[in-house]
PAFI-292893 format. One record per residue (C-alpha): residue in three letters; x, y, z. Coordinates in steps of 0.2 Angstrom, whole numbers, plus 5000, padded with zeros to 4 digits. Example, Ala and Ser with C-alpha at 12.3 -4.5 7.8 and 13.67 -1.06 7.14 Angstrom:
2
ALA506249785039 SER506849955036 
***
This chain:
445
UNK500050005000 UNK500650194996 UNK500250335004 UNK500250504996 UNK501450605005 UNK501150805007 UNK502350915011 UNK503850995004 UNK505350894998 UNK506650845016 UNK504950855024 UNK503750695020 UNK503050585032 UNK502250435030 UNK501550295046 UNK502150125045 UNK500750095055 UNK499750115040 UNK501050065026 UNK501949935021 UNK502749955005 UNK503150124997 UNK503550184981 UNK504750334977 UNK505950414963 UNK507550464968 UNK509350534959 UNK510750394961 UNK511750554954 UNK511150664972 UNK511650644989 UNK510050584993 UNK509850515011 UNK509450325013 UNK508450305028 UNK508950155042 UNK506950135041 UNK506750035025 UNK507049855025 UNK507449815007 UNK507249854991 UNK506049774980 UNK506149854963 UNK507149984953 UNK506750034937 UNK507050184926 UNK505850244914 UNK504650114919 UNK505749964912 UNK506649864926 UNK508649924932 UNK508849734935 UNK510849744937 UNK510249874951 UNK509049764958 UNK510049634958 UNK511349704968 UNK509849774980 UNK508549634980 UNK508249584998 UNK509949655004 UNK509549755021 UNK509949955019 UNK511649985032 UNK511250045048 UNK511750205050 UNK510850355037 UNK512050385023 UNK512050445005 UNK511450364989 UNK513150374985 UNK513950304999 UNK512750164999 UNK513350124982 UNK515050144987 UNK514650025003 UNK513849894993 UNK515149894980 UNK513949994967 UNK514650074951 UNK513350194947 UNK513850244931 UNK514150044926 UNK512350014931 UNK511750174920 UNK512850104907 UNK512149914907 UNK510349974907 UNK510150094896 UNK511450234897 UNK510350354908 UNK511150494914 UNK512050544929 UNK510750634934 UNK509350514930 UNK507950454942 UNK507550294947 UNK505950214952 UNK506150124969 UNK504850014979 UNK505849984996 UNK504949895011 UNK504749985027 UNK505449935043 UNK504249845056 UNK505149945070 UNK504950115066 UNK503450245075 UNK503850385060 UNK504950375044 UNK505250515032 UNK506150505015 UNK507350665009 UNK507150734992 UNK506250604987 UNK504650594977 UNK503350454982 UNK502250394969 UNK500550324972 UNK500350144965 UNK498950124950 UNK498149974959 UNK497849994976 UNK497449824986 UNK495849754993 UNK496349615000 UNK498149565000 UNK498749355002 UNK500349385013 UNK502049275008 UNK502249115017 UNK503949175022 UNK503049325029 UNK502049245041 UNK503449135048 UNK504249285051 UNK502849365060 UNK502549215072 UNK504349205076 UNK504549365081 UNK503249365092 UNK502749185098 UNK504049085110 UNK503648905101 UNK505448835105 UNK506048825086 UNK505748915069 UNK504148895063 UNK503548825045 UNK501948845035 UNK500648795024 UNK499148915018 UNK497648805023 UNK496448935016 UNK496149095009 UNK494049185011 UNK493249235025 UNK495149215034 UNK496549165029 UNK497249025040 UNK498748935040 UNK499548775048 UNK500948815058 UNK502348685063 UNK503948655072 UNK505248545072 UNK504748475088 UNK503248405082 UNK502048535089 UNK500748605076 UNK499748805079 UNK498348865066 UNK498649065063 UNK497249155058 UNK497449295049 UNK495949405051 UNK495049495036 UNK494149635034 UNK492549615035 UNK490849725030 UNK490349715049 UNK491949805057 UNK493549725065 UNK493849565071 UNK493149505089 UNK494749445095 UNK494949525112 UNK493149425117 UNK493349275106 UNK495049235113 UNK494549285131 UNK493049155127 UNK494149025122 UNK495249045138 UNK493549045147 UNK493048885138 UNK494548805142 UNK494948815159 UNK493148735161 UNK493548595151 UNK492548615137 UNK493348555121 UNK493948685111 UNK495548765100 UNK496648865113 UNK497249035110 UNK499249025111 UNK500049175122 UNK501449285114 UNK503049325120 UNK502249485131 UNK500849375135 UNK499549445126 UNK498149335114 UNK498249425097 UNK499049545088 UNK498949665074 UNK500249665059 UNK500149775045 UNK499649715025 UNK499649835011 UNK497849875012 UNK497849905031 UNK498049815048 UNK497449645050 UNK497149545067 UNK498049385069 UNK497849225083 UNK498749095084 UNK497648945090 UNK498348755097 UNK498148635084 UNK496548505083 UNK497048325083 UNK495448195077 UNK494548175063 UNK493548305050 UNK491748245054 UNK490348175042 UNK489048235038 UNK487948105038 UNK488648015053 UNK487348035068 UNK488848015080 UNK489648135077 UNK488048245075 UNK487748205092 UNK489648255099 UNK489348435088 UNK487548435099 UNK488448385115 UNK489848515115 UNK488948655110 UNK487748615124 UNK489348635137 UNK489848785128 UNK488248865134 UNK488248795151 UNK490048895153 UNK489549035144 UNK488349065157 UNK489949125170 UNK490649245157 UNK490549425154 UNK490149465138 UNK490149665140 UNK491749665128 UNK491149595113 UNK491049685098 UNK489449615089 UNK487749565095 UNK487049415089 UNK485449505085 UNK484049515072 UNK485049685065 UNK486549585064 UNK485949425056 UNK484449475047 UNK484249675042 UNK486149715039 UNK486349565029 UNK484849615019 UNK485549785015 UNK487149735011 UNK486349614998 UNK485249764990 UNK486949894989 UNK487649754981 UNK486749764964 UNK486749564965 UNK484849544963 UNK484249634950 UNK482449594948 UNK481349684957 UNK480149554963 UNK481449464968 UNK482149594981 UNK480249594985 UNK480149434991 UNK481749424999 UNK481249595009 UNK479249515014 UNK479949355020 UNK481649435031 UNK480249535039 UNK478949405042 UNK480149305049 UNK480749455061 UNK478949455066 UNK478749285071 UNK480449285080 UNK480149415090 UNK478449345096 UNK479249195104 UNK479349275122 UNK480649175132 UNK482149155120 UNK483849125129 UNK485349225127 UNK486849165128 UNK488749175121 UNK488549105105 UNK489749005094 UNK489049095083 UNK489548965067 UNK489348775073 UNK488848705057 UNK489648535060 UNK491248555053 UNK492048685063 UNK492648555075 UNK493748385076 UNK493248225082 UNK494548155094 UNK494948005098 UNK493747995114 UNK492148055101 UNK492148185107 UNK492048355094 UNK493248485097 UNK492748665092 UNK493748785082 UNK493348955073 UNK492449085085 UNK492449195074 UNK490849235072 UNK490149235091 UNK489549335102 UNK488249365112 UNK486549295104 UNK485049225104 UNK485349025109 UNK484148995095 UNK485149045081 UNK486748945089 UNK485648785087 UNK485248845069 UNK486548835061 UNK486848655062 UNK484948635056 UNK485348755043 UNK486948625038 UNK485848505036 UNK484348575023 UNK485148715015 UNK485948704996 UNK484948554992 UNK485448445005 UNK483948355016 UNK485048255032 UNK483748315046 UNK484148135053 UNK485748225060 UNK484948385067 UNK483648245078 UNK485348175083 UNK486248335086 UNK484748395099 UNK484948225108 UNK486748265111 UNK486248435117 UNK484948355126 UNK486148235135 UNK486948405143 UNK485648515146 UNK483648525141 UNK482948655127 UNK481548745130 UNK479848755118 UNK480248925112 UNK482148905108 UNK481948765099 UNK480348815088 UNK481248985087 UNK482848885081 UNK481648835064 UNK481248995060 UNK483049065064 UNK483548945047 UNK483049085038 UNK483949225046 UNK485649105045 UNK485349105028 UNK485149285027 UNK486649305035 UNK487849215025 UNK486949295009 UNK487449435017 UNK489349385017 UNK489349355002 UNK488649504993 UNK489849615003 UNK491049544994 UNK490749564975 UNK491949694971 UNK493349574979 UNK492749394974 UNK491649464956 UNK489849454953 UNK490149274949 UNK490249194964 UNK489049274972 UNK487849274959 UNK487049134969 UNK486349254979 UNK484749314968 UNK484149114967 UNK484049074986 UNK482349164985 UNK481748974982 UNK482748904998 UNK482149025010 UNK480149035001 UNK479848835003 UNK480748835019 UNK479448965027 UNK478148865015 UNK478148705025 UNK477648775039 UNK479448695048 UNK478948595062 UNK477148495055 UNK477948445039 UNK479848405041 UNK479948335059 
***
């Protein structure tokens, strides 16, 4: 990312807080200052064609410690500038070169002299970090005993990554995105987790850093990004049509809720609320452009609000810390059956209703029809602690608003994933009109 820079030459200043990467033109044939701030140089190239016998004495080389000259930076690296005008082109002495250097993490201000930053003609959205880069990050800033190596697991919503060391031990870093609904919950979710854990409910650990803390933020070309690095889950993915494993999803979730009833809450970013499921979900899908016949939007508008309606008729619905995504998959099976959760994420406190819905959901949305498992996900609830009439009736009807939601998701992010793959979107009318059509509980249970 590149900021614009104001001010007059000797005088610009830019926040590494914000930037990661900057682009400038400077004289090789001036006694321009090279600051201690930069990290190394990415690119050099003069008249928009590449200096490659500069770059390649540069590339990845760090800048000396101490501030110094162009030219005595060329003279400590062993630079002929006038051989590297002559082998690219002959430009002359006094010439500018295009330069992208990389900032120094360590800095709290930087400021270039003389030079002339350039703003780049793409700016980012949504930047996928170098596997070096996040072994770096996690080394400098986790205690794991050895260097770290890792493997991108997945790039969407997050990007996550399997993180290993030589002693065997295995972490998952998270790498937060940004997201339509604000930052990342991770002062609450990892508080959550810690919570969780010290009760003995089966669940993903938060791993400390070297200051003790349970996340962090590190800076990516498009802005700050939140990271956590979690224990690794041993066990099993789980089926999807396996009832046992239904029922550890359903038992689990259950002890989730019995400790979520001893933790405070008040920090959490996001409530779990009809305006966060349902109606911000629902305008994000009109802004996005996705539907674009009107009856459709119609309908999608008269059922979210009938379905609001009957919701908040039900008069004793519990609230609770919700996981906020159990889905069925967002957990291991370990070797003593029981499922082991992972990906908080989305949590915070909710209605218990919607918690339970999103395994139902799972189970009859994009054309699948397994309600066997949800009957043997509420018995493993069941085993741990009861539901009442109105939360699981409620549960039905909050099908709908998990749908919303994910719609939702998904159309907030058409300018970064195309209108393609969320073009889904505009057909789901039929999902959510059949599903309110049956009448839920009389025709499918």
């Amino acid at each position: 990312m590149v900021s614009n820079l104001n001010g007059p030459p000797g005088h610009s200043h830019l926040d590494p807080g914000l930037l990661k990467f900057c682009i400038m033109s400077v004289s090789i044939g001036a006694d321009q200052l090279i600051r201690p701030f930069v990290t190394r140089f990415v690119s050099v190239s003069y008249r928009d064609k590449p200096w490659h016998k500069l770059l390649h004495t540069f590339e990845g080389k760090l800048v000396a410690p101490n501030v110094m000259s162009m030219t005595a930076f060329g003279a400590k690296r062993g630079v002929d500038w006038a051989d590297c005008r002559k082998a690219d082109g002959g430009a002359e002495a006094s010439a500018s070169v295009t330069i992208i250097v990389e900032l120094s993490s360590l800095q709290s201000q930087v400021a270039f002299t003389y030079g002339t930053p350039a703003m780049l003609d793409f700016d980012p959205l949504y930047s996928t970090s170098q596997i070096v880069a996040i072994e770096r990050f996690i080394d400098r800033y986790y205690a794991l005993g050895a260097s770290v190596s890792c493997q991108l697991l997945q790039r969407g919503f997050n990007d996550v990554y399997l993180a290993s060391v030589t002693s065997g031990e295995r972490y998952v870093f998270r790498l937060s995105h940004h997201r339509a609904r604000g930052p990342a919950n991770v002062r609450s979710e990892t508080a959550f987790l810690r919570h969780l854990s010290k009760l003995g409910v089966p669940v993903a650990a938060p791993i400390p850093t070297r200051d003790g803390t349970f996340f962090l933020r590190g800076r990516a070309p498009e802005g700050g990004r939140d990271g956590v690095l979690f224990q690794a889950v041993d066990g099993r993915e789980p089926l999807a049509t396996d009832a046992g494993d239904a029922w550890a999803n359903g038992k689990t979730l259950a002890l989730l809720h019995n400790a979520a009833e001893t933790f405070p809450a008040n920090g959490a970013l996001y409530r779990l609320d009809l305006e966060h499921l349902l109606h911000r979900p629902l305008a994000r899908i009109r802004a996005s452009g996705i539907v674009g016949e009107t009856h459709v939007l119609s309908d999608l508008e008269q059922i979210a609000e009938r379905t609001a309606t009957a919701i908040k008729a039900f008069r004793n619905l519990t609230w609770t810390y919700c996981h906020g995504d159990c889905h069925g998959f967002n957990s291991r099976i370990n070797e003593a059956g029981e499922a082991v959760f992972f990906d908080f994420d989305d949590g915070g406190p909710g209605y218990l209703a919607y918690d339970l819905a999103v395994f139902l959901w799972a189970k009859v949305s994009f054309g699948r029809s397994l309600t066997s498992m949800w009957a043997a996900f509420v018995d493993g609830y069941k085993s741990i602690r009861p539901i009442t009439s109105d939360d699981f009736e409620a549960a039905i009807r909050f099908v709908i608003v998990r749908h919303f939601w994910l719609m939702g998701e998904y159309a907030s992010r058409v300018c970064e994933w195309g209108s393609n793959s969320v073009g889904w979107i505009a057909r789901e009318v039929t999902f959510l009109r059949t599903w309110e059509n049956e009448r839920f509980v009389g025709r499918l249970f």
